[in-house]
C-alpha positions as CSV (number, residue, x, y, z in Angstrom):
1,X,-19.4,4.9,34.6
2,X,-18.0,3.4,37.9
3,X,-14.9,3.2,35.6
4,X,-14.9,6.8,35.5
5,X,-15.4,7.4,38.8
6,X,-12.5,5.7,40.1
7,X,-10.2,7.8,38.1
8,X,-11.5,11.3,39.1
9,X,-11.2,9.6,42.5
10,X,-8.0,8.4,41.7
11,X,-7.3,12.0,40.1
12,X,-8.2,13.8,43.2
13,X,-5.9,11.0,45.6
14,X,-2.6,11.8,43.6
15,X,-3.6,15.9,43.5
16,X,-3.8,16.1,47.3
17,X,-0.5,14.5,47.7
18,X,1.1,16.3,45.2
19,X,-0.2,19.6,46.7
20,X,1.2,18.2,50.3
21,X,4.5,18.0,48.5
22,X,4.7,21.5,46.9
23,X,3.5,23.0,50.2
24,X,6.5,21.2,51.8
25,X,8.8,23.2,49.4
26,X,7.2,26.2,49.8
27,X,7.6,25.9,54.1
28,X,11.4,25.0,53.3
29,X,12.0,27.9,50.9
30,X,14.5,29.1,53.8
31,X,16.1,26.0,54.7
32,X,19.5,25.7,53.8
33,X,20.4,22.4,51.7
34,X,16.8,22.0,51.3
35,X,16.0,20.1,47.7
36,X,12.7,21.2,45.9
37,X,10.4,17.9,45.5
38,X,7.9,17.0,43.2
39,X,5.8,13.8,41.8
40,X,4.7,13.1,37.9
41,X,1.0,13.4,38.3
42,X,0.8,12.1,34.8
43,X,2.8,8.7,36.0
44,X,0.9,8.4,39.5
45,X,-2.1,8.6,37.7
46,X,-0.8,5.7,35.1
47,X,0.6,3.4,37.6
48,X,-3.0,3.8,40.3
49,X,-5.3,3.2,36.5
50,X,-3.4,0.2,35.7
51,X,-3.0,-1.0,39.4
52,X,0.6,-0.9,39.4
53,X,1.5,0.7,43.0
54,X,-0.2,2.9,45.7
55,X,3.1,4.2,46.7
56,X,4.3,7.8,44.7
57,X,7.4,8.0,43.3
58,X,9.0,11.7,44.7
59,X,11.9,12.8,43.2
60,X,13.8,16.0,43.4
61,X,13.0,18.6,41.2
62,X,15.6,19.9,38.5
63,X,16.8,23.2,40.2
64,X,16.6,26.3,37.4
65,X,18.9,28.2,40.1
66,X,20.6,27.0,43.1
67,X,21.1,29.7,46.0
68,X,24.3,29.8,47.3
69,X,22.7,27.8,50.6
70,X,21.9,25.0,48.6
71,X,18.2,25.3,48.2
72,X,16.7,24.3,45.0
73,X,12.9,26.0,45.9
74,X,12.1,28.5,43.2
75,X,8.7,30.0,44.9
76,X,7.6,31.3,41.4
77,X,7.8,27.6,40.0
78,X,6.3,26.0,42.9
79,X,3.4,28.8,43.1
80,X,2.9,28.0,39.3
81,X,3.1,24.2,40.4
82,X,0.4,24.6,42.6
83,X,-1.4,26.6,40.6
84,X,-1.4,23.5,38.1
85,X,-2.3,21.1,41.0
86,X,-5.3,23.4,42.0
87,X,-6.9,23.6,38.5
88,X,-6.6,19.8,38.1
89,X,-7.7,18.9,41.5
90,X,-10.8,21.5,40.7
91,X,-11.6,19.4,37.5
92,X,-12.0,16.5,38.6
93,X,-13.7,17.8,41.6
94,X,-16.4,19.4,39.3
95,X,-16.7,16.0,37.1
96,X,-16.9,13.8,39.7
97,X,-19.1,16.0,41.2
98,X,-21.4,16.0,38.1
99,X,-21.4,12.0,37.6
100,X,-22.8,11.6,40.9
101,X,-25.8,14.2,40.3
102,X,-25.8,12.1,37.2
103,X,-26.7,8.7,38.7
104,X,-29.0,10.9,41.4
105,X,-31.1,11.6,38.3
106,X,-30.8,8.4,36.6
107,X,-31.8,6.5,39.9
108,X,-34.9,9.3,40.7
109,X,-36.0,8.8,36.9
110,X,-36.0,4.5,37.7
């Protein structure tokens, strides 16, 4: 179960930063020359299980448009971006939440 718990922990770690990351694009939306960032929450997540590296790999996102400034922030994307970062950062929120309660009762039931 501790197993477990260091995931979701792990799970909400790499969903905060993310979310720092998309909020950066979304405050540079107006910035000229400004490239849209991201991170692979899917590889973060891999590399912290395994114990590869704490440090997250950001790399620019693929730009469906570029604006003739340069910027490569698409707000729809990065609002649907957060959107995904929200829901997972919720999740494991509510599980880790629930293991915890878990133990309370296994502990109160010893």
């Amino acid at each position: 179960m501790a197993d477990n718990m260091v995931v979701l922990q792990k799970m909400l770690d790499i969903a905060a930063f993310r979310h720092k990351v998309l909020a950066s694009n979304i405050a540079n939306a107006d910035t000229p020359g400004y490239k849209a960032k991201d991170i692979s929450f899917e590889k973060e997540l891999q590399k912290a299980v395994t114990g590869v590296s704490t440090d997250y790999e950001i790399t620019e996102s693929q730009p469906t448009l570029q604006n003739r400034d340069f910027n490569t922030v698409d707000l729809n994307i990065e609002m649907a971006k957060v959107a995904e970062n929200t829901l997972i950062y919720n999740t494991a929120t509510q599980l880790l939440s629930t293991k915890i309660r878990m133990m309370k009762d296994a502990l109160k039931g010893a």
